[in-house]
C-alpha positions in Angstrom: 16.0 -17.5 -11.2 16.0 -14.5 -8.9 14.8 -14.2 -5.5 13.0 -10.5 -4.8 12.3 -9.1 -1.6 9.5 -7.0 -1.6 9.1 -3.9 1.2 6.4 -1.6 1.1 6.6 2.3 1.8 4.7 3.9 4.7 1.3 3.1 6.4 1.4 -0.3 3.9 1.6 -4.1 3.8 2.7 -7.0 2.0 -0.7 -6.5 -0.5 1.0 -3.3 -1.7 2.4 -5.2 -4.0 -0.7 -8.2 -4.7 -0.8 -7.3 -8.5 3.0 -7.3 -8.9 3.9 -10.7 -6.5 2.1 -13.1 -9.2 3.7 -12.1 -12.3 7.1 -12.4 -11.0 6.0 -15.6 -9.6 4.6 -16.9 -13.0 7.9 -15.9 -14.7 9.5 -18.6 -12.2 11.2 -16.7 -9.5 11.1 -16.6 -5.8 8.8 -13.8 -4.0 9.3 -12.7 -0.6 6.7 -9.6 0.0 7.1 -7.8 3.6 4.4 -6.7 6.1 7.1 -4.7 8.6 6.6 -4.9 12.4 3.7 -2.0 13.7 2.0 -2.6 10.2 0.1 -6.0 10.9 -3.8 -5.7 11.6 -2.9 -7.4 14.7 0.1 -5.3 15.8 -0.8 -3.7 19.3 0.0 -0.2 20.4 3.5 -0.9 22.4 4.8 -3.1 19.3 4.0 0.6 17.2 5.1 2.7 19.9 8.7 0.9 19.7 8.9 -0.1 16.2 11.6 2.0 14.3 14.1 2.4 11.5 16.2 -0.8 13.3 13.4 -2.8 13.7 12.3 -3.0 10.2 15.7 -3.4 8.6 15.5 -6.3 11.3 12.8 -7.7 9.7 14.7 -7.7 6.6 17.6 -9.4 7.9 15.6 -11.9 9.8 14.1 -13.2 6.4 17.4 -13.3 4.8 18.6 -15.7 7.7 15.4 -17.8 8.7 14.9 -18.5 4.8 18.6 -18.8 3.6 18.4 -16.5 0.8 21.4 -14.9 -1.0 21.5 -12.9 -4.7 19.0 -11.1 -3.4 16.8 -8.4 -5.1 15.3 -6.1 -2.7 12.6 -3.9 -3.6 11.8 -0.7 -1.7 8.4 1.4 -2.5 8.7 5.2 -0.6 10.1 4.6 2.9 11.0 0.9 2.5 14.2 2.6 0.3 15.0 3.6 3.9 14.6 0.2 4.8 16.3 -2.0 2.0 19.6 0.3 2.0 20.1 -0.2 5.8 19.5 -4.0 5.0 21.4 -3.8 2.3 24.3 -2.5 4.5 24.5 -4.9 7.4 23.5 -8.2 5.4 27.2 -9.2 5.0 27.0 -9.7 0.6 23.8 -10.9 0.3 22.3 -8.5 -1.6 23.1 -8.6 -5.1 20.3 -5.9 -6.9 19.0 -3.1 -4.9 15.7 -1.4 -6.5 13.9 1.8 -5.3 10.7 2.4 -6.6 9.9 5.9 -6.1 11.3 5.8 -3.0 14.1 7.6 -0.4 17.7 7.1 -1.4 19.5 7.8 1.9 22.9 9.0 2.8 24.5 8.1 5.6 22.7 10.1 8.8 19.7 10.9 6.5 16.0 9.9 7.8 13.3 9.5 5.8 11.8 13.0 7.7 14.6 14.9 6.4 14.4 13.9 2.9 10.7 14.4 2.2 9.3 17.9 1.2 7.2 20.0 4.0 3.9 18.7 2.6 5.1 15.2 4.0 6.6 16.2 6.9 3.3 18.0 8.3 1.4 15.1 7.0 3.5 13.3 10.0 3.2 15.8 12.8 -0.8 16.0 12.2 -1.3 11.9 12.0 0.9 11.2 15.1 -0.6 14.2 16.9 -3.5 11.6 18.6 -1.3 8.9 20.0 2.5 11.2 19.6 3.4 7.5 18.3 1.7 6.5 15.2 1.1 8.4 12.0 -2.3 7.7 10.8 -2.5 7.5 6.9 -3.2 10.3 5.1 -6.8 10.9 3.5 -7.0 10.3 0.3 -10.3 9.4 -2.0 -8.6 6.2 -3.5 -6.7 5.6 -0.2 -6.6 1.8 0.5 -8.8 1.0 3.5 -6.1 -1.9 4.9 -3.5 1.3 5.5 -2.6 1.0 9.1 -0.9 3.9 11.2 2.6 4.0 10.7 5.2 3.8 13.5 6.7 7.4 14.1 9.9 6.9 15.3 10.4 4.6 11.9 9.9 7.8 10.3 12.7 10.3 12.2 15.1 7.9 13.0 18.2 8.8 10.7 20.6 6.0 8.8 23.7 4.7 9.8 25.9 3.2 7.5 29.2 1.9 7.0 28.8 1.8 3.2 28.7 -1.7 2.6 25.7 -0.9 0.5 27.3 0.1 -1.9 29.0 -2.4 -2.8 25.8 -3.9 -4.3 26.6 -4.7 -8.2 23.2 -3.1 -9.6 21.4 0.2 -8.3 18.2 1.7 -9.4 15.8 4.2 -9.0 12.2 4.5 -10.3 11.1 7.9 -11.1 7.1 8.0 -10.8 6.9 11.4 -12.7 2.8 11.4 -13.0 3.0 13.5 -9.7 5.7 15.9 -10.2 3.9 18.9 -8.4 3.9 16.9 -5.0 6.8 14.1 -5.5 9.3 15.1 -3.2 11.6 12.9 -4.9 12.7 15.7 -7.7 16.2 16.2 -6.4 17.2 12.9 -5.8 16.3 11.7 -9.8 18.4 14.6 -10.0 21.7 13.9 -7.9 21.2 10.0 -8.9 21.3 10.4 -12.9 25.1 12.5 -11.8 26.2 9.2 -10.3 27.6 6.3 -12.7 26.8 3.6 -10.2 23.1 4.1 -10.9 20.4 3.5 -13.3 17.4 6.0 -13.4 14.1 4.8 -15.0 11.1 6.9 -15.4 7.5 5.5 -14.7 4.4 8.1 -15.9 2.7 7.1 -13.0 1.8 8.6 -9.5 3.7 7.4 -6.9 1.8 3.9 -6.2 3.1 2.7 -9.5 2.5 -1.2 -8.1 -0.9 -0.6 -8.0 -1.3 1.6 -10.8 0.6 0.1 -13.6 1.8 -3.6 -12.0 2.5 -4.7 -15.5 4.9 -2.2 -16.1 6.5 -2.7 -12.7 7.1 -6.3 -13.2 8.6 -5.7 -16.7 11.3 -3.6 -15.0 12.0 -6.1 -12.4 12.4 -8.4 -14.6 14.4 -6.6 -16.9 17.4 -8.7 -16.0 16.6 -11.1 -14.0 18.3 -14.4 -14.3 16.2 -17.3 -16.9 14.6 -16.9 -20.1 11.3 -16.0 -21.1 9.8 -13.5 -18.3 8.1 -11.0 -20.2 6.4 -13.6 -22.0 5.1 -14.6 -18.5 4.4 -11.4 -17.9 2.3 -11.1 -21.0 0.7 -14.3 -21.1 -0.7 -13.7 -17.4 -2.4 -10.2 -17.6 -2.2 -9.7 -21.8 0.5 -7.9 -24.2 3.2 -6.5 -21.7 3.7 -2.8 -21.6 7.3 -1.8 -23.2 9.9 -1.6 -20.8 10.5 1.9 -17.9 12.0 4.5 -20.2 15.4 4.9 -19.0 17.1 7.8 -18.7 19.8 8.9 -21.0 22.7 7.9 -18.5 23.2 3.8 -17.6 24.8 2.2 -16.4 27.7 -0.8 -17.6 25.5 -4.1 -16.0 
């Protein structure tokens, strides 16, 4: 069975990924979803004031070592790919499965400021401008109402990495293409389907595909996880499973 760390991307929690969590659970494996420090209702304004980069990739680590896990599958949606890579780096072999769902991809010295597009970038500057320390969620009509301001300083601090990440066996990226006139993940699908060491799947869905199309964001999870029978647990919880993520034309040797 696998064990899946789940970290959501900006201004989320841990029910980012409610819909996912029990059919990865029902197909036997272990579930770890993240609420990173600054994001909890409870979180007061110093603990968001000094949250950053370092801090959450902390939080990562911290699980790893309080729960004992190892052959890990982390999971990061948007900026938790900032996240899981930096864990992914320091967590000494751990990590055996390193999954980005539509999410930043960084190099070594990249933040996740520098790798959005300059639709994000102002949507930081106007949500921090109240407090200068937390970046309140964007509006949106079908914006979740438990979004909580997101540290700043998570968002501009850059990466460093020694490249220990990777060294992790099995890469992938999630391409949500049912946003492509705002995704400002283009050019990384791009630079990623040039590179051997990754698999590229494509999602039609906008860029909260865990809450848009769970089902299908299970199936690709699952798609390869260790013990038989998970789509079927997939299907038998929420009806026929979808097919699997299209891949792209490159993959990758497993």
């Amino acid at each position: 069975m696998a064990t899946f760390v789940l970290v959501p991307g900006g201004w989320h929690g841990s029910w980012a990924f409610e819909a996912v969590v029990p059919l990865l659970e029902r197909a036997g494996h272990t579930v770890h979803p993240l609420t990173l420090t600054g994001l909890h209702p409870h979180d007061d304004p110093a603990t968001i004031a000094t949250a950053n980069l370092d801090t959450h990739t902390d939080d990562v680590l911290r699980l790893l070592e309080r729960a004992h896990l190892d052959d890990v599958t982390l999971v990061g949606h948007s900026y938790g790919g900032m996240v899981i890579t930096a864990a992914a780096d320091r967590a000494g072999g751990r990590v055996s499965r390193l999954v980005y769902l539509d999410a930043c991809v960084p190099r070594d010295g990249d933040s996740c400021w520098s790798l959005m597009n300059e639709g994000y970038r102002q949507s930081f500057v106007t949500g921090a401008a109240t407090t200068g320390y937390a970046v309140q969620p964007p509006w949106r009509p079908d914006g979740d109402p438990r979004r909580r301001p997101h540290p700043l300083a998570a968002l501009l601090q850059t990466v460093r990495l020694t490249g220990a990440h990777a060294d992790v066996p099995r890469r992938e990226f999630v391409h949500c293409s049912g946003w492509e006139d705002r995704t400002p993940f283009a050019d990384q699908r791009t630079r990623l389907l040039a590179d051997p060491a990754w698999t590229v799947h494509d999602l039609p869905t906008a860029h909260n595909a865990m809450r848009e199309a769970p089902q299908a964001v299970a199936a690709l999870l699952l798609d390869g996880a260790d013990g038989p029978g998970e789509d079927d647990a997939v299907a038998g919880t929420h009806g026929a499973a979808p097919p699997p993520a299209r891949r792209a034309e490159h993959r990758t040797a497993r």
